[in-house]
C-alpha positions in Angstrom: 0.0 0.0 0.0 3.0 2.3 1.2 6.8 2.8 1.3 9.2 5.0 2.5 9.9 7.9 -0.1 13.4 8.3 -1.2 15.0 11.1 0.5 16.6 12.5 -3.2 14.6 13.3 -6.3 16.3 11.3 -9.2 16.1 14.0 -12.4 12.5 15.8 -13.3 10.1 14.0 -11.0 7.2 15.6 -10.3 7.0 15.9 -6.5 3.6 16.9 -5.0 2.7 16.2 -1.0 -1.2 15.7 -0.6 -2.6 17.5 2.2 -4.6 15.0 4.7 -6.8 14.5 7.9 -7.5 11.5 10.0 -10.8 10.2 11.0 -10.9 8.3 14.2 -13.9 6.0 14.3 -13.3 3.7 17.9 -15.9 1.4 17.4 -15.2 0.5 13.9 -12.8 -2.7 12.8 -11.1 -0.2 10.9 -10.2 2.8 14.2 -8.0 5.3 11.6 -8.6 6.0 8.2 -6.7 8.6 6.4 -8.4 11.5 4.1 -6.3 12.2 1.0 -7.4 15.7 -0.4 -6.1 15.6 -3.7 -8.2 19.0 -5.1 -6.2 21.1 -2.7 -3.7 24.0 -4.3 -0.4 25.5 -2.9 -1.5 28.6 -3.8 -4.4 30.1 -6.2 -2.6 30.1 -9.2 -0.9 26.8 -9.0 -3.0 23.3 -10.3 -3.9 20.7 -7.3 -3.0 17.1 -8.4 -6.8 16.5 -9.4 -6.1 18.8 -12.1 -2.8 17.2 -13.7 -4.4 13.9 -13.7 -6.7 12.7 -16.4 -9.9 11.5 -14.9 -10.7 8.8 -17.6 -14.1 8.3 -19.1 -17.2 8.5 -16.4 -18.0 4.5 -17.0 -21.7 5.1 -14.4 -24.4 6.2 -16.0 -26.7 8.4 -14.6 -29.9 7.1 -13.5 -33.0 9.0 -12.5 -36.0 7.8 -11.5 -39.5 9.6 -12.2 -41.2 10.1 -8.7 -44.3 8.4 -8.6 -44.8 8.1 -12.0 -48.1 6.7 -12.6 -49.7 9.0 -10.1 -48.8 11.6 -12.1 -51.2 11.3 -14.7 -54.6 12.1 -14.9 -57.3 10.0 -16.3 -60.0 11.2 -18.4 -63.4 11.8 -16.1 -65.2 9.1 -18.3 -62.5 6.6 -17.7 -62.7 7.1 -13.5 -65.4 4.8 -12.9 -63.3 2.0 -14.4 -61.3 2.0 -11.2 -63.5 2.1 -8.3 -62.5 0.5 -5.4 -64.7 -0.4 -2.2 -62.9 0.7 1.7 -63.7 0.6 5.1 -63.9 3.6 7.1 -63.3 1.4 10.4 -61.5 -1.3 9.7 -62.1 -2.9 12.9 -65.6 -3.5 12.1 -67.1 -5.9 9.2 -68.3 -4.9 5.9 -71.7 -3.0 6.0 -73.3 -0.5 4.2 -72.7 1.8 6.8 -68.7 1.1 7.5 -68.2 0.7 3.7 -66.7 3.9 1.2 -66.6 3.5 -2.6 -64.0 5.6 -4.2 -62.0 5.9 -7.7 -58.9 7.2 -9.2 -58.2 9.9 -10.6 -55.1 9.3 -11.4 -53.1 6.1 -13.6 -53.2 3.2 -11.3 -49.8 1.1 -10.8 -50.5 -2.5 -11.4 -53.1 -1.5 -14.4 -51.7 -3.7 -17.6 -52.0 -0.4 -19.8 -50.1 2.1 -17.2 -47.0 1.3 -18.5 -48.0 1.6 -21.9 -50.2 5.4 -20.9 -46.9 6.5 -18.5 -44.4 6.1 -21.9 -46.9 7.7 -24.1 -47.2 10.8 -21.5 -43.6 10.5 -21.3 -43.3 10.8 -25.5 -46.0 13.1 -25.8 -44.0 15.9 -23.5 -40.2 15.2 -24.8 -41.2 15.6 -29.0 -42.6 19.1 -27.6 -39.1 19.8 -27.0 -36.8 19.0 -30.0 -33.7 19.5 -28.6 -31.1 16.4 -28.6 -31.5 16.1 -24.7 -34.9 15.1 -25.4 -34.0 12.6 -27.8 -31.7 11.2 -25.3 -33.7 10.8 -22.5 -36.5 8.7 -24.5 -34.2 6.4 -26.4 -33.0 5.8 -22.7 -36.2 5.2 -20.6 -37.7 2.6 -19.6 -40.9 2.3 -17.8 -39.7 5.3 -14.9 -36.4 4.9 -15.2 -34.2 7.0 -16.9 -30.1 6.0 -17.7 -28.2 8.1 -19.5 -24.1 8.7 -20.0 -22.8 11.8 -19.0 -20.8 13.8 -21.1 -17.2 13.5 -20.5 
């Protein structure tokens, strides 16, 4: 992991001490871990070691997920009937005319075999009113709610 440094520089090596911090953790297996900062400058004008080394390619994706995305759409008024659902209002007591509630979405129910279907066509719908390559992007990369795109480097 480590070795001693040699005490001479041998011709033009690049010499560059990283500042660092410990973190003391007692109850861990691990009780000291050393933090490198390697984005730290000498001075304002003068690159930190972060910015002399070349990062390579960003090889995660990023991946969003669309918050509750059935519940986001609304269905039609003539097509809220379809999903009525019967509830107790005290659960406690059995099923009577009096402790039962009959409601219905108003939203895209999840578990519905058409929701994925109606949730990418909402999604569609929205990105082709922006035609801008981001768009583009972002639909050849969803599926269902998720979104996975690669950055750019």
């Amino acid at each position: 992991m480590i070795e001693p440094a040699p005490t001479q520089a041998h011709g033009s090596v690049v010499i560059h001490y990283l500042p660092h911090f410990a973190v003391i953790t007692p109850g861990k297996s691990t009780k000291l871990r050393i933090v490198f900062d390697a984005q730290t400058k000498a001075s304002k004008s003068s690159p930190s070691l972060n910015d002399q080394i070349f990062r390579g390619p960003v090889l995660l994706p990023v991946l969003g997920d669309i918050e509750k995305a059935f519940l986001q759409i609304m269905l039609a008024e003539e097509d809220r009937d379809s999903t009525r659902f019967l509830w107790l209002k005290d659960y406690q007591k059995p099923p009577s005319p009096d402790n039962i509630c009959i409601y219905r979405y108003t939203r895209v129910v999840f578990g519905v075999n058409a929701s994925p279907f109606l949730l990418s066509a909402t999604i569609n719908h929205h990105l082709h009113n922006y035609p801008v390559p981001l768009a583009q992007e972002i639909e050849e990369n969803t599926y269902v709610d998720n979104v996975l795109c690669q950055p750019q480097q």
